[in-house]
N, CA, C and O atoms as CSV, one atom per row, in Angstrom:
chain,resi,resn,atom,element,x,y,z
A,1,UNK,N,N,-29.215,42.996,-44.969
A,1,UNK,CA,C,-28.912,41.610,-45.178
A,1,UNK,C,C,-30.220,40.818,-45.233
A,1,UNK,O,O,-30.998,40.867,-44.280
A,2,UNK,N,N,-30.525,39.978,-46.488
A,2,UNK,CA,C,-31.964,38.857,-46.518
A,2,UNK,C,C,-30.835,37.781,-45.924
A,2,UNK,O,O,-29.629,37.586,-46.077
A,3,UNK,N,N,-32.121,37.096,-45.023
A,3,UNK,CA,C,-31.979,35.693,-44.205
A,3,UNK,C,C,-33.394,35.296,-44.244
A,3,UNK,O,O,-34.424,35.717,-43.717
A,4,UNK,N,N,-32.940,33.859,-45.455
A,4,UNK,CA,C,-34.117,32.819,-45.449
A,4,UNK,C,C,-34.322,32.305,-44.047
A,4,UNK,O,O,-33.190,32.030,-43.649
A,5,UNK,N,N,-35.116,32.061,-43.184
A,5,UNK,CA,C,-35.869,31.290,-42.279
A,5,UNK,C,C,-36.915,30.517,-41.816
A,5,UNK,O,O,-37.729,30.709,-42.719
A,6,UNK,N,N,-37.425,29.815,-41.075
A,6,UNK,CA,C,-38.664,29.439,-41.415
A,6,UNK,C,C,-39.091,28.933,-39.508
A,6,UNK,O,O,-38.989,27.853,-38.928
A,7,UNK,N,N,-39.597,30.375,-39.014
A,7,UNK,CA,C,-39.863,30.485,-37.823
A,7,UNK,C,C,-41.381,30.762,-37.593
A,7,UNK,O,O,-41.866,31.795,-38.054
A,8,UNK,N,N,-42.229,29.781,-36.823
A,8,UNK,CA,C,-43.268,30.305,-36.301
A,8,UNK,C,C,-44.011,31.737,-35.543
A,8,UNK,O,O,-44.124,31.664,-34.320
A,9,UNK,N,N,-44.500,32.984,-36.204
A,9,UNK,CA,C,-44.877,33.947,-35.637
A,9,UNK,C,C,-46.067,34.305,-35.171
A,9,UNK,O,O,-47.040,33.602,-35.443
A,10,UNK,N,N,-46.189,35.316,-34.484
A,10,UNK,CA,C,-47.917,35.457,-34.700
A,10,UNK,C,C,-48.049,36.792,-35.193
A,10,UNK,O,O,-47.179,37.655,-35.316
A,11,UNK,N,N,-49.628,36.844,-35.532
A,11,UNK,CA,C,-49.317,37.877,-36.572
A,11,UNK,C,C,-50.640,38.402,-35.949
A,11,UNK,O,O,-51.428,37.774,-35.243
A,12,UNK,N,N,-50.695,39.440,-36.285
A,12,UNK,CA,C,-52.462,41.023,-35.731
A,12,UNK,C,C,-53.281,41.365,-36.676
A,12,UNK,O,O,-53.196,42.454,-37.243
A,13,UNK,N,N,-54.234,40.409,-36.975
A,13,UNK,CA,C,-54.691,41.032,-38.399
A,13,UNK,C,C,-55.744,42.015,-38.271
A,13,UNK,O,O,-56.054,42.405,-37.145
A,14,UNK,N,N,-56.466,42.563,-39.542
A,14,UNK,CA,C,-57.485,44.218,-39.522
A,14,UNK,C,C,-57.772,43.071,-40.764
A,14,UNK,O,O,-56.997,42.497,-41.529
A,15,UNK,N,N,-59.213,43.015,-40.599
A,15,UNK,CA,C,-60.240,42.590,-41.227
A,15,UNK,C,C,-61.244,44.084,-42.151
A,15,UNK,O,O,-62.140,44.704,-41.579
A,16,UNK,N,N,-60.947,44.273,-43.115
A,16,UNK,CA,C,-62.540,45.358,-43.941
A,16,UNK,C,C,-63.103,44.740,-44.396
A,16,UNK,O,O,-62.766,43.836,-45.161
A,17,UNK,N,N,-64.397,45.126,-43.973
A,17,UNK,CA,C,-65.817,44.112,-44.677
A,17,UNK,C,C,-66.316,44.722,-46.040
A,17,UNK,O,O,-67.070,44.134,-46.816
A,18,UNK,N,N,-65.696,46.219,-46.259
A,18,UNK,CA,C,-65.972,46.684,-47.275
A,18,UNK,C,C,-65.060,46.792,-48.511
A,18,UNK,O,O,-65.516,47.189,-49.583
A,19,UNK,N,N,-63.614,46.395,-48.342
A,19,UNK,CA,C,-62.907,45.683,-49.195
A,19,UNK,C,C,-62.531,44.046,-49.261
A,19,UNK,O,O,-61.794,43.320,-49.928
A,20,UNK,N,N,-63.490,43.913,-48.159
A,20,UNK,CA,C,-63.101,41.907,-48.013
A,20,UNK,C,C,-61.817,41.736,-47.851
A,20,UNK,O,O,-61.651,40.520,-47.946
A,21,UNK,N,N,-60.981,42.157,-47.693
A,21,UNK,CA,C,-59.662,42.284,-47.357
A,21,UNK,C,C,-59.346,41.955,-45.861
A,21,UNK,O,O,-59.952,42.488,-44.931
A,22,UNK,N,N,-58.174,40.875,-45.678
A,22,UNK,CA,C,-57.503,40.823,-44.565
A,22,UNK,C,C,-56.055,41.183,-44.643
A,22,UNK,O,O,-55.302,40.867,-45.565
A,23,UNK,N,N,-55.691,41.988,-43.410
A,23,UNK,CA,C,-54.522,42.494,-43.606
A,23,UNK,C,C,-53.648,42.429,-42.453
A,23,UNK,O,O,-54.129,43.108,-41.546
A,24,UNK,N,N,-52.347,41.779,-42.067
A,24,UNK,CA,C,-51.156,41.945,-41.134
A,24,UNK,C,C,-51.480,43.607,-41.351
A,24,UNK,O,O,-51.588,44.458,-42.235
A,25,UNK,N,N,-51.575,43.363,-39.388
A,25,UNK,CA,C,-50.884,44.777,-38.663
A,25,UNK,C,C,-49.876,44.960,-38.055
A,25,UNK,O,O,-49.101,45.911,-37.955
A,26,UNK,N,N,-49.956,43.427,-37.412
A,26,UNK,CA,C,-48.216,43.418,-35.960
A,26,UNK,C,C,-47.601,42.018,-36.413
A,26,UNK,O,O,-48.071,40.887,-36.542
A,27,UNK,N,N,-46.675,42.439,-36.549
A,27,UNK,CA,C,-45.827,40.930,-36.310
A,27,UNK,C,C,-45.280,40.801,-35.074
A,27,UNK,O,O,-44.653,41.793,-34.702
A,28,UNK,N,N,-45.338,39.633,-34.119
A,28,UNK,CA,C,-44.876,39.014,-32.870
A,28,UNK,C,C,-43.727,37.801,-33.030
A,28,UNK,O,O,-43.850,36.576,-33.020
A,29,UNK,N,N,-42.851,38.451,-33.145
A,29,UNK,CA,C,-41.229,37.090,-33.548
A,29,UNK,C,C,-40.099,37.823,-32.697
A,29,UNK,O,O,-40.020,39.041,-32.535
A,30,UNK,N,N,-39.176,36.784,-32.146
A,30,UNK,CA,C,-38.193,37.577,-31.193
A,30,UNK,C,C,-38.608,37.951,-29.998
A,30,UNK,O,O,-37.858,38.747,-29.433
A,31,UNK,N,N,-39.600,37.621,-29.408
A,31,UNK,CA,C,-40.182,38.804,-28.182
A,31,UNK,C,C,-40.481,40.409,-28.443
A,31,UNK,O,O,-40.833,41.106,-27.492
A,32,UNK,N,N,-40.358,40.858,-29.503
A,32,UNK,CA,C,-40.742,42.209,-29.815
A,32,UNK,C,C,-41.927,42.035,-30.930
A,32,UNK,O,O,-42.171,41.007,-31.561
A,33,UNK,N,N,-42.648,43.377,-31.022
A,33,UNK,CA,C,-43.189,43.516,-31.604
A,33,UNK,C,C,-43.459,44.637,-32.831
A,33,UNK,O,O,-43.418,45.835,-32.550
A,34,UNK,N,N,-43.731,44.201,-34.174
A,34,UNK,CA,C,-42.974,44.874,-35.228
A,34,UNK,C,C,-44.840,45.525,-35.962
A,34,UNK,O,O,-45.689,44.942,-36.637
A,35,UNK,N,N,-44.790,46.571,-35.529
A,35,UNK,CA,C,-46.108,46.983,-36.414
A,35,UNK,C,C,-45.988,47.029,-37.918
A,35,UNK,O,O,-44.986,47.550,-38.407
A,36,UNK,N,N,-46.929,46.526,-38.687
A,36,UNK,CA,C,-46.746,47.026,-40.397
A,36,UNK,C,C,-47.057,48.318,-40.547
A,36,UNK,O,O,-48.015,49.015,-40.211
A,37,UNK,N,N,-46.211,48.467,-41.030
A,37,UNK,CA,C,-46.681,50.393,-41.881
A,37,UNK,C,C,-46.702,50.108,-43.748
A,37,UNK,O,O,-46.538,51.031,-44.545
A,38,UNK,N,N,-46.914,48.794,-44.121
A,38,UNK,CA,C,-46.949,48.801,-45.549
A,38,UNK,C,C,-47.065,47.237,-45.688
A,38,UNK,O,O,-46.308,46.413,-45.174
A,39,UNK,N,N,-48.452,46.925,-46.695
A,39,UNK,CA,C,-48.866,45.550,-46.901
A,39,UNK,C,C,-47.778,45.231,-48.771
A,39,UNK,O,O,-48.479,44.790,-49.681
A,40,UNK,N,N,-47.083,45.345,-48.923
A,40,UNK,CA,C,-46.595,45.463,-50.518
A,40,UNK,C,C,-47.067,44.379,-51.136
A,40,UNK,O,O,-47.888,44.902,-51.891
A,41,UNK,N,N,-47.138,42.817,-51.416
A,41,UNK,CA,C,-47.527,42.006,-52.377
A,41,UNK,C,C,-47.604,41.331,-51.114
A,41,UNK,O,O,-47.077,41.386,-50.002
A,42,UNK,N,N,-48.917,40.332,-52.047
A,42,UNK,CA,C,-49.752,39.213,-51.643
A,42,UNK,C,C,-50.448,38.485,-52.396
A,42,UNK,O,O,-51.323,38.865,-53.174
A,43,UNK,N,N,-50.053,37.306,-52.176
A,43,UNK,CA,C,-50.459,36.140,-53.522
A,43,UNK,C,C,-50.785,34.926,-52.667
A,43,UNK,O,O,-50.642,34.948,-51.445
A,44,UNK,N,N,-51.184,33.969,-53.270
A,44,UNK,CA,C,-51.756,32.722,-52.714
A,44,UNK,C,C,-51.784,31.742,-53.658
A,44,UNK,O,O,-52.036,32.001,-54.835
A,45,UNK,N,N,-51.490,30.345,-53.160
A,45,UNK,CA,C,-50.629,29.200,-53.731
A,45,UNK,C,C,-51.493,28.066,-53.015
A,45,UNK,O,O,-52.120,28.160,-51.960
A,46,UNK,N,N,-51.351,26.891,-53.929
A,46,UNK,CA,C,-51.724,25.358,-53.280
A,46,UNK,C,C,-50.468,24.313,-52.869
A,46,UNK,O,O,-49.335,24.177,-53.330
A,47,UNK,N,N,-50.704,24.097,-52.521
A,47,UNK,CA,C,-49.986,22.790,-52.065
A,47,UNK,C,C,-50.913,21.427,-51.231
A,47,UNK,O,O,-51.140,21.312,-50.027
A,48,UNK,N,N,-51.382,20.357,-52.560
A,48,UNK,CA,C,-52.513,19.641,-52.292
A,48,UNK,C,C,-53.231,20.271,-51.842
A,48,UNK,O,O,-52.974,21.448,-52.094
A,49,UNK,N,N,-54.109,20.142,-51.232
A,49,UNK,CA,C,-55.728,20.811,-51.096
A,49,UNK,C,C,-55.266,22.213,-49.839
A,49,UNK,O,O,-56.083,23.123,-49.702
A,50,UNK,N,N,-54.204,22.237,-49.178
A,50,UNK,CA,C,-53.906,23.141,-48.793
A,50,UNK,C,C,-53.788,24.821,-49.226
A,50,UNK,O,O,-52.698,25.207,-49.647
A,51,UNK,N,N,-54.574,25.497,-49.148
A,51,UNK,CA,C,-54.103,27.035,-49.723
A,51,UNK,C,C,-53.355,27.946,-48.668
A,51,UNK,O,O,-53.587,27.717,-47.481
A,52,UNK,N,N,-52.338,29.122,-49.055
A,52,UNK,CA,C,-51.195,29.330,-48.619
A,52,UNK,C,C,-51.576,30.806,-49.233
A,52,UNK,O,O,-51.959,31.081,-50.370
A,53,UNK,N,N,-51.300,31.822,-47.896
A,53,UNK,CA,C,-51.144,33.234,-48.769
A,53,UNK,C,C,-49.899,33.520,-48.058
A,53,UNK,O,O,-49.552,33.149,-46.936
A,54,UNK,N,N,-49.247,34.296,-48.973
A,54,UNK,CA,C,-47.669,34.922,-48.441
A,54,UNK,C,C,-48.010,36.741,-48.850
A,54,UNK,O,O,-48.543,37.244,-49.839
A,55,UNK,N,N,-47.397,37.391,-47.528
A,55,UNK,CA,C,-47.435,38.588,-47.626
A,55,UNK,C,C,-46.489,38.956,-47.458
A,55,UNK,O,O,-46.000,38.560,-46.400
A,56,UNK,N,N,-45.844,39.648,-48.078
A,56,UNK,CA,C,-44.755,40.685,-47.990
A,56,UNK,C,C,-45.121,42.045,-47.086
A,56,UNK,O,O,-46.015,42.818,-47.432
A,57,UNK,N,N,-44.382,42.218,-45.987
A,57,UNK,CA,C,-44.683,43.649,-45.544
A,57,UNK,C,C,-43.720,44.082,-45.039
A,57,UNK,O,O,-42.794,43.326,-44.745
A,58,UNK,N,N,-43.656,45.721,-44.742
A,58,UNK,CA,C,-42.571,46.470,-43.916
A,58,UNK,C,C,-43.070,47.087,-43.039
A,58,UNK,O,O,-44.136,47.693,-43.139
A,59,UNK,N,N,-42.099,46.998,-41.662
A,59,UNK,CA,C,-42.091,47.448,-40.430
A,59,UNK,C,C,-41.002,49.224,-40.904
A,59,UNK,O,O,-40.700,49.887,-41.897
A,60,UNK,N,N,-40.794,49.229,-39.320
A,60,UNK,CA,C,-40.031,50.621,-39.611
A,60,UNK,C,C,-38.633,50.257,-40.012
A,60,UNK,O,O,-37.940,50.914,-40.788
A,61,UNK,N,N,-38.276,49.121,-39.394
A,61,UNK,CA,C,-36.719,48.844,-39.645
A,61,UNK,C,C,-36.513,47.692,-40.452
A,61,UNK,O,O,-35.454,47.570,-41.068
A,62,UNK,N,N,-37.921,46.341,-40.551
A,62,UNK,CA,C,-37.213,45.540,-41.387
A,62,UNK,C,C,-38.635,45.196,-42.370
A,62,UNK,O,O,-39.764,45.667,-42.236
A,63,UNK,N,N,-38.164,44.263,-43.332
A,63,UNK,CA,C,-38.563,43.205,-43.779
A,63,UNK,C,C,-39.272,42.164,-44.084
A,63,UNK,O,O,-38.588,41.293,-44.622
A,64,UNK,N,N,-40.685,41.823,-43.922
A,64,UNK,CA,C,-40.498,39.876,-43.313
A,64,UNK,C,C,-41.686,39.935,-44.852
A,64,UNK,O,O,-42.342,40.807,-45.421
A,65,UNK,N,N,-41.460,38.590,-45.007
A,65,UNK,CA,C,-42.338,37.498,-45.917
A,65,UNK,C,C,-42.602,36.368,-44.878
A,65,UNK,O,O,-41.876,35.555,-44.306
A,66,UNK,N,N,-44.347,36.731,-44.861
A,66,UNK,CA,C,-45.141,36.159,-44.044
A,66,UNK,C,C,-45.560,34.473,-44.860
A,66,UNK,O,O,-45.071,34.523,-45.989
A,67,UNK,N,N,-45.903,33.804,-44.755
A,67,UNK,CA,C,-46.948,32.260,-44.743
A,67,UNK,C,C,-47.685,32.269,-43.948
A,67,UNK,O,O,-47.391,32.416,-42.761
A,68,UNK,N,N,-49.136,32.076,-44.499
A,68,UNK,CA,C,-50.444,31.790,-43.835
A,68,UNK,C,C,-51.057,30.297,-44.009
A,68,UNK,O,O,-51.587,30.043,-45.090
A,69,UNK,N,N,-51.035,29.777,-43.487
A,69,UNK,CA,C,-51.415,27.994,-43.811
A,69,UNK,C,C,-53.042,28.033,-42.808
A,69,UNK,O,O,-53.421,28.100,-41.639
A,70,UNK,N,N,-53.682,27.922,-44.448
A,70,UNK,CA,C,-54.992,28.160,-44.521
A,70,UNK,C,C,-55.961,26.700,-43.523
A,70,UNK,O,O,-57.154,26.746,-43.222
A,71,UNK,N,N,-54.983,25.542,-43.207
A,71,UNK,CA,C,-55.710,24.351,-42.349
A,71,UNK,C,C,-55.139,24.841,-41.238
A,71,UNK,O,O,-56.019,24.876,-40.378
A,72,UNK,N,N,-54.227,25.196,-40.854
A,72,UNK,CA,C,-54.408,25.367,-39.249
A,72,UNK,C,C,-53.979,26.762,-38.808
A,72,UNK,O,O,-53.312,27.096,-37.829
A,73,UNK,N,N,-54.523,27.480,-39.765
A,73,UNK,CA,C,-54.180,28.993,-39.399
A,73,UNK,C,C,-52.824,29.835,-38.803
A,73,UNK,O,O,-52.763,30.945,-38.274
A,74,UNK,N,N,-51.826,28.898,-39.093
A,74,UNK,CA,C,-50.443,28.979,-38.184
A,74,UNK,C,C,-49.726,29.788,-39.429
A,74,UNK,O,O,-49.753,29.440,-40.609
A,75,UNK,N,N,-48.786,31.477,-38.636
A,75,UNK,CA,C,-48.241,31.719,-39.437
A,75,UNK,C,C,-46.647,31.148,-39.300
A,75,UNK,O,O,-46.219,30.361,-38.456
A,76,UNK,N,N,-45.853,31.854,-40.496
A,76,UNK,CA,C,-44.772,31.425,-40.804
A,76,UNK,C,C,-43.399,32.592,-41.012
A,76,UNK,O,O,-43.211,33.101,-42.117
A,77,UNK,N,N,-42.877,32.783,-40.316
A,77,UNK,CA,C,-42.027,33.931,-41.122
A,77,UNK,C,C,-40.779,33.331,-41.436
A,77,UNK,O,O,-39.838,32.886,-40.780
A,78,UNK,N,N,-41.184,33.510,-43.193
A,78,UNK,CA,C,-40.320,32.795,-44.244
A,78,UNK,C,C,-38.726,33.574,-44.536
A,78,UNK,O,O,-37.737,32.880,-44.773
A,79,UNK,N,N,-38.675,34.746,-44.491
A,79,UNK,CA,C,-38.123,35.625,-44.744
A,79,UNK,C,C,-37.645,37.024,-44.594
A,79,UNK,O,O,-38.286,37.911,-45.157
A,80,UNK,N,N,-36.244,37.415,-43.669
A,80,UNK,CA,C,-36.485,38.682,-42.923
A,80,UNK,C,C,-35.230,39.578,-43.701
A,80,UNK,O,O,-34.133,39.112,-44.007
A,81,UNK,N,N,-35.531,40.489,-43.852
A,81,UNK,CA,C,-34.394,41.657,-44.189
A,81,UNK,C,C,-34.357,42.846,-43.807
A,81,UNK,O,O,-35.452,43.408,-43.819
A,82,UNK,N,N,-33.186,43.652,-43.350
A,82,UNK,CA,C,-33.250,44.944,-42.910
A,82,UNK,C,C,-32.621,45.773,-44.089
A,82,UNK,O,O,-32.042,46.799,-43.729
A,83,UNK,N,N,-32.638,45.467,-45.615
A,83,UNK,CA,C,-32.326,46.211,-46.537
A,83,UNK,C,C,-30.869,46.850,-46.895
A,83,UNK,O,O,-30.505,47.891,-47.441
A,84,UNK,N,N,-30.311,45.893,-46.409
A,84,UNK,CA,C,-28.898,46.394,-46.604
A,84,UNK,C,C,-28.368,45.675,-47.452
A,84,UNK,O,O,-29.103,44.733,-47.748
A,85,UNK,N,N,-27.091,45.690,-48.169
A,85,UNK,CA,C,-27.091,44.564,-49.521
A,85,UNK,C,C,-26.259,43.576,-48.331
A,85,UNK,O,O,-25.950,43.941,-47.197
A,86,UNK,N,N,-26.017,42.298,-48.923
A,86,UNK,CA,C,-25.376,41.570,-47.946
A,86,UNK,C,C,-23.795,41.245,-48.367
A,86,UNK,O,O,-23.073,40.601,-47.605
């Protein structure tokens, strides 16, 4: 089942200096904690001078589409699914 939401998380990132790449490792939502085992798409958007990256990733059991709000570093979890049709 997808369920739009729009809940404050925190997120574990892994920084490579040799791909310049930042990457979600843990997601922290619910009181549990959801390791990524897969970064799938990531794109980045404006909204007025604001820039915004959204990541898509999967845990073992679900889902989430992340928001990164590039002025106050606060993430967002936009979007959760455990892959079942609804």
């Amino acid at each position: 089942m997808r369920q739009v939401i729009s809940v404050p998380v925190s997120v574990t990132l892994e920084y490579n200096s040799k791909s310049r790449k930042v990457l979600p490792k843990l997601v922290h939502w619910d009181d549990q904690d959801y390791p990524v085992v897969r970064v799938g798409y990531h794109h980045t958007f404006r909204e007025g001078r604001t820039l915004f990256h959204i990541f898509s990733v999967d845990t073992s059991s679900l889902f989430f589409r992340l928001r990164l709000n590039t002025n106050n570093l606060g993430w967002t979890l936009e979007e959760i699914s455990d892959g079942e049709v609804d």
